[in-house]
mmCIF file of the C-alpha atoms, coordinates in Angstrom:
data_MODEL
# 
_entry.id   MODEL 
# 
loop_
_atom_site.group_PDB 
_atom_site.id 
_atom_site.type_symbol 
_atom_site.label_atom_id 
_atom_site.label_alt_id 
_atom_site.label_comp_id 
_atom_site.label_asym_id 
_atom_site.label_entity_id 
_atom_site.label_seq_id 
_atom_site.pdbx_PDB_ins_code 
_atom_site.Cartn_x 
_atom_site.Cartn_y 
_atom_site.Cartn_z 
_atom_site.occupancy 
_atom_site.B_iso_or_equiv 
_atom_site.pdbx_formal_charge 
_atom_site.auth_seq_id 
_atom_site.auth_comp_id 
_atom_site.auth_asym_id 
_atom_site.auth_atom_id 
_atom_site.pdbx_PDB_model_num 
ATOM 1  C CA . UNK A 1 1  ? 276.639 142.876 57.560 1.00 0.00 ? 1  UNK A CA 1 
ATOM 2  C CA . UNK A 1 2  ? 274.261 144.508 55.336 1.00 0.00 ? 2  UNK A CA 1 
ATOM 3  C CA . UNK A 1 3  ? 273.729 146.907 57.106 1.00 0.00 ? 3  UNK A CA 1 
ATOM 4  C CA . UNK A 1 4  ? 277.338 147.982 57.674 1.00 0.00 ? 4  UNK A CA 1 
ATOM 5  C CA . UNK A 1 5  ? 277.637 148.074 53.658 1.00 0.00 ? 5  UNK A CA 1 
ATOM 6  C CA . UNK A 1 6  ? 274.662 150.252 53.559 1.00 0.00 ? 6  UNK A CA 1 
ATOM 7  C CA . UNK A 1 7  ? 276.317 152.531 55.811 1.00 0.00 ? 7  UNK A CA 1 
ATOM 8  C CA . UNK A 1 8  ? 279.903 152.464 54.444 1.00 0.00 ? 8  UNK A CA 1 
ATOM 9  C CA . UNK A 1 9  ? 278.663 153.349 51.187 1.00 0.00 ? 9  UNK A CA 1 
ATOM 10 C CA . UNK A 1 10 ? 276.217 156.222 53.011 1.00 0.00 ? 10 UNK A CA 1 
ATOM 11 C CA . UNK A 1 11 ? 279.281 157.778 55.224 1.00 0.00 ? 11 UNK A CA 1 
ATOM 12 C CA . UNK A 1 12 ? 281.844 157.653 52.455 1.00 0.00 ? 12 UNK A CA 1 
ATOM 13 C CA . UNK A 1 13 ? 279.131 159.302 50.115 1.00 0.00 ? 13 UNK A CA 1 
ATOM 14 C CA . UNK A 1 14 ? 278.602 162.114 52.463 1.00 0.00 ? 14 UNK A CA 1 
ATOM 15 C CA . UNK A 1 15 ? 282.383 162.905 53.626 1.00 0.00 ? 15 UNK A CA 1 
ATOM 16 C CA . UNK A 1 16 ? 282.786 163.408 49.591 1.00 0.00 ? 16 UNK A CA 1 
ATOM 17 C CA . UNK A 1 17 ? 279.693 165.593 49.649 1.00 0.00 ? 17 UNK A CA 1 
ATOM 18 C CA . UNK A 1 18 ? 281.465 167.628 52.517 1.00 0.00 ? 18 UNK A CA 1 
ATOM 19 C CA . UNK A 1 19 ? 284.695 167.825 50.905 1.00 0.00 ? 19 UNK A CA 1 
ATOM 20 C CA . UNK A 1 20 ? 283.188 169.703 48.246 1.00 0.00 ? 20 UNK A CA 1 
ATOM 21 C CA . UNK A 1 21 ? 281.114 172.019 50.259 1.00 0.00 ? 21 UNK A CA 1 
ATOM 22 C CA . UNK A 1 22 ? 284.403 172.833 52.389 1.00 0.00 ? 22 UNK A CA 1 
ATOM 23 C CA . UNK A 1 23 ? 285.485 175.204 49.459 1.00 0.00 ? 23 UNK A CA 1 
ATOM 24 C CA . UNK A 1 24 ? 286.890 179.278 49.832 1.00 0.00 ? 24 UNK A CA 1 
ATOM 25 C CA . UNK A 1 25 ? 289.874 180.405 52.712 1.00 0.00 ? 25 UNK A CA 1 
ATOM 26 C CA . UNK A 1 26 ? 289.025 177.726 55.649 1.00 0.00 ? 26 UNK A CA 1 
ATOM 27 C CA . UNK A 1 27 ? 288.437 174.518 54.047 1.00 0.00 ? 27 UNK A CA 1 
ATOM 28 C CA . UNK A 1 28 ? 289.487 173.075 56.735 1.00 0.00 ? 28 UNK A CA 1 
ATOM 29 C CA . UNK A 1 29 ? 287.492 175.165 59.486 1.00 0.00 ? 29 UNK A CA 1 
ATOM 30 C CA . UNK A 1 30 ? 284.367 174.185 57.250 1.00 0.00 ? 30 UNK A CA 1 
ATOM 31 C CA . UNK A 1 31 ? 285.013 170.239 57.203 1.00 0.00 ? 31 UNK A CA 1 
ATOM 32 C CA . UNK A 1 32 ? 285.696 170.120 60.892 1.00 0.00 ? 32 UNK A CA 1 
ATOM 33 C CA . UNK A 1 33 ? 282.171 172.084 61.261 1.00 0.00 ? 33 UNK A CA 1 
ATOM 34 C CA . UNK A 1 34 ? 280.563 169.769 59.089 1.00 0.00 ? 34 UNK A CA 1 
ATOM 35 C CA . UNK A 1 35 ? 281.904 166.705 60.808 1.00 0.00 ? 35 UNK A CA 1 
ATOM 36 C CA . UNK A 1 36 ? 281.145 167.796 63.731 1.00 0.00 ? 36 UNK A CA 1 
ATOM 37 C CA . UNK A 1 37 ? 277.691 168.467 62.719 1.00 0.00 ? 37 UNK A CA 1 
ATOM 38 C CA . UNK A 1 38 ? 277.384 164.741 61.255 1.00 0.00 ? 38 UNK A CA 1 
ATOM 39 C CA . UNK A 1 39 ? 278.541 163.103 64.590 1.00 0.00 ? 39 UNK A CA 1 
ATOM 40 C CA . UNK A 1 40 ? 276.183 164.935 66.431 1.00 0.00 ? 40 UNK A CA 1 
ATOM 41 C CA . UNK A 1 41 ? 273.056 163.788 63.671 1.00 0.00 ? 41 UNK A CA 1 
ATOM 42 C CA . UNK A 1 42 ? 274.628 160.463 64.668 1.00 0.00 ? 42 UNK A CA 1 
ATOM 43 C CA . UNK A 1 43 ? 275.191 160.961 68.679 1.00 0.00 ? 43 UNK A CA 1 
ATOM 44 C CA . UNK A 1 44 ? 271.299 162.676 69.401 1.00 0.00 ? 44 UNK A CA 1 
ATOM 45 C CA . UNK A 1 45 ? 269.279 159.972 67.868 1.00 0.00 ? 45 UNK A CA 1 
ATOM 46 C CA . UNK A 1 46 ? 271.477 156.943 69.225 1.00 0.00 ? 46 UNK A CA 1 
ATOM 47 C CA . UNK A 1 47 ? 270.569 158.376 72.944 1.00 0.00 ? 47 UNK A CA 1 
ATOM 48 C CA . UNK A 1 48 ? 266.840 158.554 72.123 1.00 0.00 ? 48 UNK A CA 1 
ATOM 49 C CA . UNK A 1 49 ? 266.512 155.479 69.972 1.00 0.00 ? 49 UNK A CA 1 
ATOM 50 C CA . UNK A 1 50 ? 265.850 153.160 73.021 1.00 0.00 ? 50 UNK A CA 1 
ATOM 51 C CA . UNK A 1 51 ? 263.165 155.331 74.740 1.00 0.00 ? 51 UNK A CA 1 
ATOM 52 C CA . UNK A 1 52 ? 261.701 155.667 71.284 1.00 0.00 ? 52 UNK A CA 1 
ATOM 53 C CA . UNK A 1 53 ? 261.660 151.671 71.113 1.00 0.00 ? 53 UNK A CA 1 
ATOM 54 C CA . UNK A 1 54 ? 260.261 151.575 73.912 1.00 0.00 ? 54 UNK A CA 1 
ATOM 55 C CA . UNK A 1 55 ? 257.684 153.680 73.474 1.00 0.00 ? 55 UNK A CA 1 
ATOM 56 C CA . UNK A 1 56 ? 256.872 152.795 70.009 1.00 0.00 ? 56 UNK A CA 1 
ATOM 57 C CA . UNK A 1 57 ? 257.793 149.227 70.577 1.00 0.00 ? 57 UNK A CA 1 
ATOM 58 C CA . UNK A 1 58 ? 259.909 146.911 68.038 1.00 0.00 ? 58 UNK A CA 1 
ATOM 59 C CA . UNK A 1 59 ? 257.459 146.844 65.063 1.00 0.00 ? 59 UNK A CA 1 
ATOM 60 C CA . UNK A 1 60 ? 256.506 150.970 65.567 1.00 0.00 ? 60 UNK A CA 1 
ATOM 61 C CA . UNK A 1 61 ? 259.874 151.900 66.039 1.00 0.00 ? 61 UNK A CA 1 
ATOM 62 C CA . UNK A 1 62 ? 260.658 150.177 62.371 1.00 0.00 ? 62 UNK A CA 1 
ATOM 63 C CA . UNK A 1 63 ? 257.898 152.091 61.036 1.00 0.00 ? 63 UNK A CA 1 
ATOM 64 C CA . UNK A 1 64 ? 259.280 155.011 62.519 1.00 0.00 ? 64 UNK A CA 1 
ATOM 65 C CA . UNK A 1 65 ? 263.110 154.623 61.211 1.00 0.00 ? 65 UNK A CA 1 
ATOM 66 C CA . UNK A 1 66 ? 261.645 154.167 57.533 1.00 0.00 ? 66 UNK A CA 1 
ATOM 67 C CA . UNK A 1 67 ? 259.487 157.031 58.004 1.00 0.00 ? 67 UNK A CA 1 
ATOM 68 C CA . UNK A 1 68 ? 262.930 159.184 59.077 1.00 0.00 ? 68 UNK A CA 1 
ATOM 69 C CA . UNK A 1 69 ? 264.581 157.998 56.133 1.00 0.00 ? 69 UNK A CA 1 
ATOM 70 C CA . UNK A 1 70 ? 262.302 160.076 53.486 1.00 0.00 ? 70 UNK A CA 1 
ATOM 71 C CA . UNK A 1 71 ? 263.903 163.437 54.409 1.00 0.00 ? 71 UNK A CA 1 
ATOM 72 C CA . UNK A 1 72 ? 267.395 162.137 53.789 1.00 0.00 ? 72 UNK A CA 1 
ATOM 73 C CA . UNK A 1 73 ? 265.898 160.397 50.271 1.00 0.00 ? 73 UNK A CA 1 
ATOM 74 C CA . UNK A 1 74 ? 265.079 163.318 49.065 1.00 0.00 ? 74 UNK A CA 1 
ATOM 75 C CA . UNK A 1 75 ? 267.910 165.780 50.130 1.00 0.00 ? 75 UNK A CA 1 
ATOM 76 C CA . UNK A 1 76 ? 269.600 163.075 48.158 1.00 0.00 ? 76 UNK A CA 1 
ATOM 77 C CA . UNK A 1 77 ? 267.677 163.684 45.014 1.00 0.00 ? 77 UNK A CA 1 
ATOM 78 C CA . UNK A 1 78 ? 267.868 167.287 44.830 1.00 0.00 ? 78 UNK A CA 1 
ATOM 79 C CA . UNK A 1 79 ? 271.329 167.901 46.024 1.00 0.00 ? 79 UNK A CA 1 
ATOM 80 C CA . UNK A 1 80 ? 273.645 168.369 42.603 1.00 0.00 ? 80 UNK A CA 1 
ATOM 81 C CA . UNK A 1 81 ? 277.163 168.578 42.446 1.00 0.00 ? 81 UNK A CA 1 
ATOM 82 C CA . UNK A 1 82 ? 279.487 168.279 38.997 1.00 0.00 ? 82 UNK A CA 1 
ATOM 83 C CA . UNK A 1 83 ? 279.490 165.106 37.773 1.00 0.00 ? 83 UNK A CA 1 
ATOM 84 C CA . UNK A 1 84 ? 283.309 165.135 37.287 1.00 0.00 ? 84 UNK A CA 1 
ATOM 85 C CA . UNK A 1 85 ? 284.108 166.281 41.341 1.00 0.00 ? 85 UNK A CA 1 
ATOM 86 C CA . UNK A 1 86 ? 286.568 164.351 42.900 1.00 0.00 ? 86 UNK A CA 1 
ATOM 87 C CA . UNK A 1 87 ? 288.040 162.630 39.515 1.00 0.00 ? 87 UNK A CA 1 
ATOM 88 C CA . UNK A 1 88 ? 291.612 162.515 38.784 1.00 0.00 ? 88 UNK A CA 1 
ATOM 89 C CA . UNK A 1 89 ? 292.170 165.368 35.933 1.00 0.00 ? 89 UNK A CA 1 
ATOM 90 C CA . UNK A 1 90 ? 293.804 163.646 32.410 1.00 0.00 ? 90 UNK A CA 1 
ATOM 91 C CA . UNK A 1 91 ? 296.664 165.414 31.505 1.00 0.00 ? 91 UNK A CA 1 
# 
């Protein structure tokens, strides 16, 4: 259930993130590229993760996940977008 949360939070997060880099003439061309692009960071490592296991077995293949979460950490962190995107404007 946790982990579900954790993910919710993650996807809805990163469709806003791509509704704001779909700007200029094909917003929509852009999103659907970007989407598509997501699914397929989704699709790739879901057909590998259980050769990976068991390669690396349960407690290496943990290791390994954390490890793969850094990158992601730190796109976070230096990725900047207005603070006021996505707000309702007053008035």
């Amino acid at each position: 259930m946790i982990e579900q949360l954790g993910y919710g939070f993650g996807f809805a997060a990163y469709m806003v993130f791509l509704i704001y880099l779909a700007e200029g003439l094909f917003k929509t061309a852009h999103y659907a590229l970007a989407t598509g692009f997501m699914a397929m960071g989704m699709m790739l490592p879901g057909m590998l993760s259980g050769y990976m296991q068991e390669w690396l077995s349960y407690p290496g293949f943990f290791v390994w996940v954390v490890i793969a979460t850094i990158p992601g950490f730190l796109m976070a962190y230096v990725v900047k977008y207005p603070r006021e995107f996505g707000k309702k404007a007053e008035g």
